[in-house]
N, C-alpha and C positions, 0 to 999 in steps of 0.2 A: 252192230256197228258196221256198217258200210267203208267198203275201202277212201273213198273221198272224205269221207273224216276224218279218219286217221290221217291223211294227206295232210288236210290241213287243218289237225292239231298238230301234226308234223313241223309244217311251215311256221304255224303262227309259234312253236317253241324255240326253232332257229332265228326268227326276228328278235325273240324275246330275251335270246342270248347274245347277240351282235347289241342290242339296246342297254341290257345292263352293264355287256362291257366293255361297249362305248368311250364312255367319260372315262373310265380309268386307262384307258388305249390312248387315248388322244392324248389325256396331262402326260402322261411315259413318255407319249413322243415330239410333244415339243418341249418339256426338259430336255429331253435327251438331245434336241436339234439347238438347241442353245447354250447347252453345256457341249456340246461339238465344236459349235462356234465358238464358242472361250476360247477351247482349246487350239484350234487353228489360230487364234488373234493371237493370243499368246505364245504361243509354239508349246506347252506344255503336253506331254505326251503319256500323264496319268493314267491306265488302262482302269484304277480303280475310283477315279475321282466320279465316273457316272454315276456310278452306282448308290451310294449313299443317296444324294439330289435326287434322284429317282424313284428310289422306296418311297420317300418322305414324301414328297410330290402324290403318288399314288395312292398311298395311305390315307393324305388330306383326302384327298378326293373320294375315295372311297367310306371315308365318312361322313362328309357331307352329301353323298347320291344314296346311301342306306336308306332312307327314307321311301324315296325314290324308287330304289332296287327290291324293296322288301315289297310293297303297295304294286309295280307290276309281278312278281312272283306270285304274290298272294290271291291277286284276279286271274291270275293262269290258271292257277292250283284249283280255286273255286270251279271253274269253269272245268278244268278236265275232269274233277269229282262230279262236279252235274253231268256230264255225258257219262261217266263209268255207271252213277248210280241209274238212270236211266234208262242207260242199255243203247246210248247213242241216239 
């Protein structure tokens, strides 16, 4: 196995981590920019009010991208067991 593969099997598993957790990064954070904004408009100043809307928000989402999350894991997986079995 030559050092440029390893590279980028490197590479291609930090895209493959930034892509899975994506969609649950993004819904956190525009709940959270919207449940800010409440609370500016409102002046309520609940430190625990994000947090519930938040989980729940991420939770959806993370169920409906399983799919998703599981199907690119699984062509990674495949992919780095063909190069180990191999021998690169």
């Amino acid at each position: 196995m030559s050092g440029a593969l390893v590279l980028d099997l490197a590479r291609e598993g930090i895209w493959l981590m930034i892509l899975v957790a994506a969609p649950m990064m993004i819904v956190g954070l525009i709940v959270g920019v919207v449940i800010a904004l409440f609370q500016a408009l409102t002046q309520i100043q609940e430190m625990t009010l994000v947090f519930v809307p938040k989980i729940i928000a991420i939770f959806v989402t993370m169920l409906l991208a399983l799919p998703f999350m599981g199907a690119m894991m699984g062509a990674y997986m495949e992919r780095l067991v063909d190069v180990i079995i191999t021998g690169g």
